[in-house]
Every structure is written in structure tokens, then in C-alpha cells.
SELUMLUM-577776 format. One record per residue (C-alpha): x, y, z. Coordinates in nm, 4 decimals, padded with zeros to 6 digits, always signed. Each point is the difference from the previous one (the first is absolute). Layout:
BEGIN
<node c1="X" c2="Y" c3="Z"/>
...
//
This chain:
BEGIN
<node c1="-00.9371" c2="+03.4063" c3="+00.0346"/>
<node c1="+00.1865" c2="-00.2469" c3="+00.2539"/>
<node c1="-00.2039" c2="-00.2040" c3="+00.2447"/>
<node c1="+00.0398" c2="+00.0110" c3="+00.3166"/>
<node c1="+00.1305" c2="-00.2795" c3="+00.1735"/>
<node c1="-00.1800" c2="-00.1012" c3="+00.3162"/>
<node c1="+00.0806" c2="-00.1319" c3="+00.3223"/>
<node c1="-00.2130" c2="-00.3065" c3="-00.0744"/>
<node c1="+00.1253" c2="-00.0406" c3="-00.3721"/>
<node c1="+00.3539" c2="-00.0160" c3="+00.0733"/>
<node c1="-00.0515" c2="-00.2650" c3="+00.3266"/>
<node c1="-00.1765" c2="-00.1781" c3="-00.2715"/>
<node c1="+00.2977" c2="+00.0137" c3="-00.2287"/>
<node c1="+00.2469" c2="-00.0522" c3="+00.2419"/>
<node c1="-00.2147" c2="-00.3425" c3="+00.1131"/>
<node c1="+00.0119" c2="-00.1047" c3="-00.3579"/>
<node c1="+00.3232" c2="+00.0427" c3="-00.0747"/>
<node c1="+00.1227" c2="-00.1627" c3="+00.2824"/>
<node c1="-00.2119" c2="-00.2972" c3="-00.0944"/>
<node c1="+00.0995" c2="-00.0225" c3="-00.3471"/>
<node c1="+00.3173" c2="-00.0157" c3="+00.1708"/>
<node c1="-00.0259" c2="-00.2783" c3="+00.1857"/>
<node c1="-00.1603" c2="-00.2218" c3="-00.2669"/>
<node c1="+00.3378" c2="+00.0577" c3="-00.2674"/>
<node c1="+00.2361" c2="-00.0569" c3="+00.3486"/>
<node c1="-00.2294" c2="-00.2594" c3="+00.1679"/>
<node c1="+00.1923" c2="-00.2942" c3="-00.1872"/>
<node c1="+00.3279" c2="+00.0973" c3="+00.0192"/>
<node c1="-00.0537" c2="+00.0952" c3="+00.4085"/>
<node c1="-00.1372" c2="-00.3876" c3="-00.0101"/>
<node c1="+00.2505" c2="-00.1525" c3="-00.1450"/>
<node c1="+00.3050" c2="+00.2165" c3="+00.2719"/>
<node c1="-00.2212" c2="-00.0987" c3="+00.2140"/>
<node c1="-00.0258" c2="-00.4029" c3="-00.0762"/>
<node c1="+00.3753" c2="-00.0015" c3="-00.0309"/>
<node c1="-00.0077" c2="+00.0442" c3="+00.3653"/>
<node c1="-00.2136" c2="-00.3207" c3="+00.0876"/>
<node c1="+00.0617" c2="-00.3518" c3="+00.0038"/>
<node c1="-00.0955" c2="-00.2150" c3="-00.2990"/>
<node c1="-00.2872" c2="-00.1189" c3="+00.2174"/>
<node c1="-00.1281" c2="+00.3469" c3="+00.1114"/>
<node c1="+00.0422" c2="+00.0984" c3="-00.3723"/>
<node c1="-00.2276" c2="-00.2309" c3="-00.1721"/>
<node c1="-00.2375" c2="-00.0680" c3="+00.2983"/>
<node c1="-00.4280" c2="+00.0966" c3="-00.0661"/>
<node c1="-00.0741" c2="+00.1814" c3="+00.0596"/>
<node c1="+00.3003" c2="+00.2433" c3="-00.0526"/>
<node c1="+00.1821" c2="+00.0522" c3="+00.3532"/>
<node c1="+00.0966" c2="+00.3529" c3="+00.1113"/>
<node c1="-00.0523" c2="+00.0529" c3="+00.4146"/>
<node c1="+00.0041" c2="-00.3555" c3="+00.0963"/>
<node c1="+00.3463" c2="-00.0612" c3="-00.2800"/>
<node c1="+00.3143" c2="-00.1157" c3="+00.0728"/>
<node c1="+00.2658" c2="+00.2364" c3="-00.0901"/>
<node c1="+00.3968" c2="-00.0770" c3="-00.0986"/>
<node c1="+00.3064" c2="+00.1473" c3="-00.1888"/>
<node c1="+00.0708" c2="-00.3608" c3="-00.0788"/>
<node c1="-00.0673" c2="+00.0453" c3="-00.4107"/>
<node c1="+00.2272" c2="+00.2762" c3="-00.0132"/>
<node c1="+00.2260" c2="-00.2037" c3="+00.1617"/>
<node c1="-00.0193" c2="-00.2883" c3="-00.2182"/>
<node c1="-00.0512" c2="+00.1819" c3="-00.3305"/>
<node c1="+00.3306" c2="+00.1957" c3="+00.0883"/>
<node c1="+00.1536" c2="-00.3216" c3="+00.0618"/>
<node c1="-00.1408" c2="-00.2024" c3="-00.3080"/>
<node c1="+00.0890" c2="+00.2375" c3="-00.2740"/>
<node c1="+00.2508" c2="+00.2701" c3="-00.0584"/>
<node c1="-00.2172" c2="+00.2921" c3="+00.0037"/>
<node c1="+00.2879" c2="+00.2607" c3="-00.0956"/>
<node c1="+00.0610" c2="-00.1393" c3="-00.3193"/>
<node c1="-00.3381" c2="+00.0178" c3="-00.0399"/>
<node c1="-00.0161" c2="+00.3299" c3="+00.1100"/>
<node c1="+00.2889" c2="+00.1452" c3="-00.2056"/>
<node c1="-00.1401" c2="-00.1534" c3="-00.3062"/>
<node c1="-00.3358" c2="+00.2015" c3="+00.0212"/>
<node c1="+00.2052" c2="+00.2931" c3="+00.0189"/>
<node c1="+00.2263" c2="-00.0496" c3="-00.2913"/>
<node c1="-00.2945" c2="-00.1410" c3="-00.2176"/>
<node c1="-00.2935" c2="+00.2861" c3="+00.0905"/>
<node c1="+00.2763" c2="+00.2878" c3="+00.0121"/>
<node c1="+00.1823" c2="-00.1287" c3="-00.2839"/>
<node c1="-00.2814" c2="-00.0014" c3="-00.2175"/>
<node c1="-00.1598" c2="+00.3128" c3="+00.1104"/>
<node c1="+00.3185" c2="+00.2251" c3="+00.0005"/>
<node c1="+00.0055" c2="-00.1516" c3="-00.4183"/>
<node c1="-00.2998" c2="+00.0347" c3="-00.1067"/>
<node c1="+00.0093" c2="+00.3803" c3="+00.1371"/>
<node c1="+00.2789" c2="+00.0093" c3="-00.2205"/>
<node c1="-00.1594" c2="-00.1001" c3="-00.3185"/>
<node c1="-00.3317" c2="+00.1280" c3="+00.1075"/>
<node c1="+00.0497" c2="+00.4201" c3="+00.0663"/>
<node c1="+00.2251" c2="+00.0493" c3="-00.3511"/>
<node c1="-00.3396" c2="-00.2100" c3="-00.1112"/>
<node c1="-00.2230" c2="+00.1862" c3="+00.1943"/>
<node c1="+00.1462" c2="+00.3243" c3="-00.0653"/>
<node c1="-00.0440" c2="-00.0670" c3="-00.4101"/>
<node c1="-00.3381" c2="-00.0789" c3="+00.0498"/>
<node c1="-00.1154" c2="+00.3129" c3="+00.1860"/>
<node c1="+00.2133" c2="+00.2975" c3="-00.1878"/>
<node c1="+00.0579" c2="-00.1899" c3="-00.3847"/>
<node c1="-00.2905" c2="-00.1625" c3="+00.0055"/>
<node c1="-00.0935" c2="-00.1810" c3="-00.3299"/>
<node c1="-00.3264" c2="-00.1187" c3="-00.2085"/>
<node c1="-00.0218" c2="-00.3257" c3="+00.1629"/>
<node c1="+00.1684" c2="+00.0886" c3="+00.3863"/>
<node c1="-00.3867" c2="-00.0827" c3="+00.1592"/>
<node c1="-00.0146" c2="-00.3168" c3="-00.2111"/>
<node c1="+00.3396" c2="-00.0923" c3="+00.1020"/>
<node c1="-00.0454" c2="+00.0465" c3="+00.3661"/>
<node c1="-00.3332" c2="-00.1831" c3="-00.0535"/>
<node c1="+00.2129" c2="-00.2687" c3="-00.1325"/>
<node c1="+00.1991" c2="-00.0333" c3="+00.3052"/>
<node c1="-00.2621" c2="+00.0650" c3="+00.2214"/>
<node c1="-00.1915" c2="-00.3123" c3="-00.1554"/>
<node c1="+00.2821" c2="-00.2600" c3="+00.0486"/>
<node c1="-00.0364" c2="+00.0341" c3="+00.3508"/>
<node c1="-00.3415" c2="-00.1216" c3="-00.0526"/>
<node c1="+00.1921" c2="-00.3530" c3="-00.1316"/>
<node c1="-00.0279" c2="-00.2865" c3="+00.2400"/>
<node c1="+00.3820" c2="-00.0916" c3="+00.1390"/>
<node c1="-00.0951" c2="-00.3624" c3="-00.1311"/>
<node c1="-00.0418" c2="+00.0455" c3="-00.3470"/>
<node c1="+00.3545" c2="+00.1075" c3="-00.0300"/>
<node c1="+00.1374" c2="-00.2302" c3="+00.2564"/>
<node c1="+00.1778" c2="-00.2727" c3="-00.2443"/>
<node c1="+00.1410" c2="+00.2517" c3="-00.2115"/>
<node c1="+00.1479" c2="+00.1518" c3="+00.2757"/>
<node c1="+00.0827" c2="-00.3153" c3="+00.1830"/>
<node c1="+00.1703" c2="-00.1005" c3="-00.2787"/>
<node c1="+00.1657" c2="+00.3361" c3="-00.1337"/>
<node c1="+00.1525" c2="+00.0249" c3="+00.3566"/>
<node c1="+00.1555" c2="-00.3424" c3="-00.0064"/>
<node c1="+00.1791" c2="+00.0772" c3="-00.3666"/>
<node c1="+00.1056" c2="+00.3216" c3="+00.1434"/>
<node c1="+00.1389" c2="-00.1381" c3="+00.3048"/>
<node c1="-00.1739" c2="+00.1927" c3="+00.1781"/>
<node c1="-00.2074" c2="-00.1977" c3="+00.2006"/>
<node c1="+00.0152" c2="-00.0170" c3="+00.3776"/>
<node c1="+00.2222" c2="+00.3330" c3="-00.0655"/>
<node c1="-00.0251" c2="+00.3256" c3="+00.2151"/>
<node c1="+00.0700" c2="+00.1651" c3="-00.3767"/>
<node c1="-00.2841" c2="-00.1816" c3="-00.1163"/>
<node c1="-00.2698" c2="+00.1290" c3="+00.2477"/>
<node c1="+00.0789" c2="+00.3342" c3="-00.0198"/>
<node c1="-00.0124" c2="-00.0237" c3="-00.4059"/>
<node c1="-00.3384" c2="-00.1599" c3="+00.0638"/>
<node c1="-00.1786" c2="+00.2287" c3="+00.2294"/>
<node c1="+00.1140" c2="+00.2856" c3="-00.1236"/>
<node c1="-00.1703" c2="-00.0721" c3="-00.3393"/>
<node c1="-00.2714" c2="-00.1011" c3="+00.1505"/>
<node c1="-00.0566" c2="+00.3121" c3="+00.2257"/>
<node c1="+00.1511" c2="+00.2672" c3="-00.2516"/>
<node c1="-00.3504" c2="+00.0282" c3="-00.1606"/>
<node c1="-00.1065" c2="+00.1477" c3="+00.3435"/>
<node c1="+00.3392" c2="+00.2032" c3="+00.0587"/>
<node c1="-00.0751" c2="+00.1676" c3="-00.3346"/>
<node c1="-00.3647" c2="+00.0832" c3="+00.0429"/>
<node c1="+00.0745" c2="+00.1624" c3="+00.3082"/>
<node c1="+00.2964" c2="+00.2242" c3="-00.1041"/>
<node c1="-00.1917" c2="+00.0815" c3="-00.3043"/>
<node c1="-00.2872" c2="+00.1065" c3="+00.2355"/>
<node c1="+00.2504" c2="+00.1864" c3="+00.2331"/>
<node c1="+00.2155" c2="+00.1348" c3="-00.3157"/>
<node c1="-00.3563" c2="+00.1795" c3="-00.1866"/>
<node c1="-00.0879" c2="+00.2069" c3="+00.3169"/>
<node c1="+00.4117" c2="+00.2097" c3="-00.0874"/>
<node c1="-00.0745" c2="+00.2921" c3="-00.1521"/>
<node c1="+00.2281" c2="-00.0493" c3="-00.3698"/>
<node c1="+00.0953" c2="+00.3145" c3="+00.0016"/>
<node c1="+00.2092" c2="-00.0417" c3="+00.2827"/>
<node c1="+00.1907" c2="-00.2548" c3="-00.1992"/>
<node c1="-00.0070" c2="+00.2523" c3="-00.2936"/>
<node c1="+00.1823" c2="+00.2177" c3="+00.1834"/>
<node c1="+00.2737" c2="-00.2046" c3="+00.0924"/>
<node c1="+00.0490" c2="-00.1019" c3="-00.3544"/>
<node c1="+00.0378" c2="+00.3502" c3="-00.0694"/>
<node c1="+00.2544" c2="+00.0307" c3="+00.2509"/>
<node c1="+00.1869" c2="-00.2662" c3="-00.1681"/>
<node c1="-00.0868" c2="-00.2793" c3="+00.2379"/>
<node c1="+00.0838" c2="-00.3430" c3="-00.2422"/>
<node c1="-00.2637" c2="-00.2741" c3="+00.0453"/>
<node c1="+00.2008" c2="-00.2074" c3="+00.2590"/>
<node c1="-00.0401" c2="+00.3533" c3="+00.2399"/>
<node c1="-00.3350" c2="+00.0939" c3="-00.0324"/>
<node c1="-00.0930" c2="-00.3646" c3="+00.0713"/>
<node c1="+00.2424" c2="-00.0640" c3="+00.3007"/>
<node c1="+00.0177" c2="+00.4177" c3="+00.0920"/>
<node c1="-00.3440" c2="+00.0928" c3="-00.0487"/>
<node c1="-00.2958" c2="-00.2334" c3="-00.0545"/>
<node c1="+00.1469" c2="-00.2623" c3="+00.2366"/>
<node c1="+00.0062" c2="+00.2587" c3="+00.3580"/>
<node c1="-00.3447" c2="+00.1404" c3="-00.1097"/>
<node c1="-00.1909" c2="-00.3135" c3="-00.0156"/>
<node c1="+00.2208" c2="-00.1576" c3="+00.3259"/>
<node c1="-00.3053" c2="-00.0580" c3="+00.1832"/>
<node c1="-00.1887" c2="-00.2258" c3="-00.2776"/>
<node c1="+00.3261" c2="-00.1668" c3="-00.0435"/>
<node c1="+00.0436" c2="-00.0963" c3="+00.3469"/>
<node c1="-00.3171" c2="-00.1516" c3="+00.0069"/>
<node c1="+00.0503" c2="-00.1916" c3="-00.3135"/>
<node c1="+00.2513" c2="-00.1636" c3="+00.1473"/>
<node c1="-00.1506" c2="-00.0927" c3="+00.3240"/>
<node c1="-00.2553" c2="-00.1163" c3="-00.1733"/>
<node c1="+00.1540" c2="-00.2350" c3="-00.2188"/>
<node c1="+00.2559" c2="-00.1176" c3="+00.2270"/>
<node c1="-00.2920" c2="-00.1078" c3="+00.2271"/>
<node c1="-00.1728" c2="-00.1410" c3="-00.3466"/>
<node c1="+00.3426" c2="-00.1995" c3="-00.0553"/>
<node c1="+00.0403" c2="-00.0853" c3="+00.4111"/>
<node c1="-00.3651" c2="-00.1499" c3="-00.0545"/>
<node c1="+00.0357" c2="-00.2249" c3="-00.3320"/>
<node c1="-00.0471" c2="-00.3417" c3="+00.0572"/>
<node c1="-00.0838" c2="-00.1932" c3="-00.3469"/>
<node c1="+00.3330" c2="+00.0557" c3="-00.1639"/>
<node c1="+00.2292" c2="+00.0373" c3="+00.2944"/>
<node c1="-00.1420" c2="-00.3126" c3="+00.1261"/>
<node c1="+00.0145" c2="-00.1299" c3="-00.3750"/>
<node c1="+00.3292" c2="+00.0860" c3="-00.0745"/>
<node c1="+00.2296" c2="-00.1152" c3="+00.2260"/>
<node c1="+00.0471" c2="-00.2882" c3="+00.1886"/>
<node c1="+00.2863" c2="+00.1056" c3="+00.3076"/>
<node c1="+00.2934" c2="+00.2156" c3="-00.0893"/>
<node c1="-00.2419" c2="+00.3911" c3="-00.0819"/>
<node c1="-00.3422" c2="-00.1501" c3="+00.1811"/>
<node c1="-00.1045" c2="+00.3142" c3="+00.1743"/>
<node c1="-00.2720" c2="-00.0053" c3="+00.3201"/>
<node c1="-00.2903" c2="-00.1216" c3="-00.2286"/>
<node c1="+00.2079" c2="-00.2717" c3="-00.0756"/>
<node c1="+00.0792" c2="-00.0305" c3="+00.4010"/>
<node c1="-00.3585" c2="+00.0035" c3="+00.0952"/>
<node c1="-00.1249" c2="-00.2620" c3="-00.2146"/>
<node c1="+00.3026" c2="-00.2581" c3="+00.1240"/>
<node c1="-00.2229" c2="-00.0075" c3="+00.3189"/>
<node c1="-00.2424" c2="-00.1981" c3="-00.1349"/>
<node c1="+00.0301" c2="-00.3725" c3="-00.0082"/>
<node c1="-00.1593" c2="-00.3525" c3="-00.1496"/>
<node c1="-00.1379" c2="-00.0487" c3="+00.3245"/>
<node c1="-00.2006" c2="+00.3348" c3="+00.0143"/>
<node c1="+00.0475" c2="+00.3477" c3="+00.0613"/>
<node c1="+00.1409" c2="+00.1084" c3="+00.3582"/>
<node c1="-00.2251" c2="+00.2827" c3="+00.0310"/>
<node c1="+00.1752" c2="+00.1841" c3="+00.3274"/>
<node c1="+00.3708" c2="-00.0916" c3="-00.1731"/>
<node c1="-00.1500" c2="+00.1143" c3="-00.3345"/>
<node c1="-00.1293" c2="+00.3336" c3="+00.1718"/>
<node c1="+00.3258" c2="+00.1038" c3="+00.1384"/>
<node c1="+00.2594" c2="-00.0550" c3="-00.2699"/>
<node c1="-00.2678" c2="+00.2158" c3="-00.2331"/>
<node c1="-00.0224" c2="+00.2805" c3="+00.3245"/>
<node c1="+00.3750" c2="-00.0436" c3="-00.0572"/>
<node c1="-00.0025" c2="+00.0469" c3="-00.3952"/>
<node c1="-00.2448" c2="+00.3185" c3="+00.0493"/>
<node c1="+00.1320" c2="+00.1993" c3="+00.2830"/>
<node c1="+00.3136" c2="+00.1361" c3="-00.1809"/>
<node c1="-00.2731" c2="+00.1066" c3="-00.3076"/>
<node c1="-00.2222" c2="+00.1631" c3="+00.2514"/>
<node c1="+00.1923" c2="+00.1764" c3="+00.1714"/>
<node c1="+00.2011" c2="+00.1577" c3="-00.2698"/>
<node c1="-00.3261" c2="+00.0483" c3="-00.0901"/>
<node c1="-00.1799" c2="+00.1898" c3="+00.3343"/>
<node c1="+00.3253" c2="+00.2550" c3="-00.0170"/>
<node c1="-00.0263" c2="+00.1134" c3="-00.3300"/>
<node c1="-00.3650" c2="+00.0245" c3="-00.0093"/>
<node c1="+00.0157" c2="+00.3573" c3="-00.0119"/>
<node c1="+00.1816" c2="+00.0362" c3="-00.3039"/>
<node c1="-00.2026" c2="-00.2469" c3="-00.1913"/>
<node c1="-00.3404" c2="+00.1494" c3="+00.0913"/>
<node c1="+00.2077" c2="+00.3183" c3="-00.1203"/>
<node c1="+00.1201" c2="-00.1634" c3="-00.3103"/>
<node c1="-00.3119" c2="-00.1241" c3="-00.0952"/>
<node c1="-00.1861" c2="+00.3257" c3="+00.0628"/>
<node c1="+00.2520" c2="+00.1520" c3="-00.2185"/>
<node c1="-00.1793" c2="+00.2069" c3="-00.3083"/>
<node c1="-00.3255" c2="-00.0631" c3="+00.1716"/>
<node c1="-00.0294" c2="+00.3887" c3="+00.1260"/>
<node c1="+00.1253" c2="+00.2144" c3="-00.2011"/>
//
């Protein structure tokens, strides 16, 4: 039988949640907030909030120091890029796993699932070095080869998660119908599991937005996305905390708003197969 939810019990709740809240936003509100305050205000003890003194100035000057759109653009290319291909190798993947499934398919997706357990650094001179053979470092190409591999461990787990909760014999039936392989993949599977594979691909475009090590590793000026942007704000002389503040409000905002307006159909994509 169902509790009943009280009065008290959901104020409670309600309290809690909203504080949980505020300790996961509490640094990012900080750190919009510093980017607003002189570099005096911003590293003054204690920290200065009433009493600060408030400017647009760092915008100003980050705008004017770097050339944010490149920047910009090159997130975009690189975290789209590499989501919109692993998808591509991932649901034919994905798809295998959940309705031909072999002897080994959990040990194999145990297998990938482990290499992201692999610190970046024990692989960074092989790649370092593979990528300057290949010509492909400091390369837009490059990037997007790189993250997707790195993410498509994550792409697949999740598609095979979203793929298992299709009833098969849906796809038996279009076989029967005469539906060829490419059509039941593209005509069939791919419409009913839409919602999981929207939010597979917010998620890992937000995954790829938010990679530092490598896009920060691999590449020096021509594909250096925002990561790459934010760190060229700190200097030999120290870190420029209110400077630093804003160009990283300005490497976020595009991420988090995309982000608050598609909330609903990643909450709705990750639900997905939960209630049957």
C-alpha cells in the first residue's frame, strides 16, 4: 500500500531538494558572479559580495584579447562532430548487442566499459605521438576522431540500455514484412527509441563541450576549442581570477543553456525503459 505523503514530508522534501540544489550550483553562481567584480573585489578576505565592486570590464577585455568565435565554432564542430559519429558507429553496435546478442556481448561491453576506467595519461605519448605521424595534430579531424573514441564506450552502453527495453518482436515483424536490415534499423528501431537517442546525444555533446585533457593536449591554436580558451587566461604572473571567471562564464553559457531547454527531453530520455 502507498504512503501517504504529508504536508510536513513534502515541505521537508521540497527544503532538501532545494538545498542540494544550491550546493551542485553554488560554484558555478560564484564564479558568474566573480566575473562581475574587480580583480581586487575578487580575491579580497574575506570574499566580497554587498560591499564589491561590480564591472563588465572582463567581458570587455576577454572579448577583446582573444577571438572567442573561433573558439566558439570549434566546440561546436569538435563536440557535435564527434557525437553525431560515434551515434553512427554506436546504434548498428548497440542494436547487435541487444537483439544478436552473443556468448561474450556482457564481457565485451565490460571491456569497454573498463577502458574508461584508464587514466587519459597513461595513453598520452602514444597518442601525442600517433597524432603527430598522422598529421593530425592541432586538427579539427583529429578531435573529433579522439573524443568520439573516447566517449563511444558511453554512447554504446546507453543505446544498448535504451535498445533491450524494444520488444524484438516488433523487429520480427518487420523482417517478416520484408524490411532489409538498413530499414528496420533507420525505419523502425531508430523512431522507437528517439527519446534515449536524443539524450545520448545531449549528453555526450555536453561530455565532448566539457573535455579538457586532450583538447587542451592536442592542439596548440588552429582546432583549440573553449577549454583551450579558458586556460589562455592564465598567466606567469598568476591567475586573474575576475578575467579568469568571465571568459569560463563565457565558455559555459552556450553549454548551459542548450542545456536548461532541452532538459525535458533528457530527463525523458533517461527515464526511458524505466516504467514499463
Amino acid at each position: 500500500m502507498a504512503r501517504a505523503v504529508t504536508p510536513r514530508r513534502m515541505i521537508l522534501t521540497t527544503i532538501a531538494a532545494w538545498g542540494v540544489a544550491l550546493v551542485i550550483a553554488f560554484p558555478v553562481i560564484w564564479m558568474i558572479l566573480t566575473s562581475f567584480k574587480t580583480e581586487a573585489s575578487a580575491v579580497a578576505s574575506p570574499p566580497e559580495l554587498i560591499g564589491a565592486s561590480w564591472t563588465v570590464e572582463n567581458y570587455v577585455e576577454v572579448w577583446s584579447r582573444s577571438d572567442y568565435p573561433r573558439f566558439f565554432w570549434n566546440s561546436v564542430v569538435i563536440s557535435v562532430g564527434s557525437t553525431l559519429l560515434g551515434l553512427a558507429i554506436a546504434i548498428p553496435a548497440a542494436w547487435s548487442m541487444a537483439f544478436v546478442p552473443g556468448k561474450k556481448t556482457k564481457d565485451l561491453l565490460m571491456w569497454m566499459l573498463s577502458t574508461k576506467m584508464m587514466p587519459a595519461v597513461g595513453v598520452l605519448i602514444p597518442m601525442y605521438l600517433l597524432f603527430q605521424r598522422l598529421g593530425l595534430f592541432d586538427t579539427k579531424i583529429g578531435l573529433v576522431l579522439a573524443l568520439m573514441l573516447m566517449n563511444l564506450p558511453i554512447i554504446v552502453w546507453m543505446l544498448y540500455t535504451y535498445f533491450k527495453e524494444i520488444p524484438g518482436e516488433i523487429l520480427e515483424a518487420a523482417r517478416m514484412d520484408g524490411a532489409a536490415l538498413w530499414n528496420e534499423i533507420v525505419y523502425v528501431l531508430t523512431p522507437m527509441a528517439l527519446p534515449g537517442i536524443a539524450s545520448t546525444l545531449l549528453l555526450n555533446i555536453i561530455l565532448a563541450w566539457n573535455e579538457a585533457f586532450w583538447t587542451i593536449t592536442l592542439t596548440t591554436t588552429k582546432a583549440a576549442p573553449l577549454s583551450a580558451f579558458i586556460a589562455s587566461f592564465s598567466a606567469p604572473q598568476g591567475l586573474f581570477y575576475a578575467k579568469l571567471s568571465a571568459a569560463s562564464t563565457m565558455a559555459i553559457a552556450p553549454i548551459l543553456i542548450l542545456g536548461w531547454f532541452s532538459q525535458k527531453q533528457l530527463v525523458r530520455g533517461l527515464t526511458f525503459g524505466a516504467v514499463k
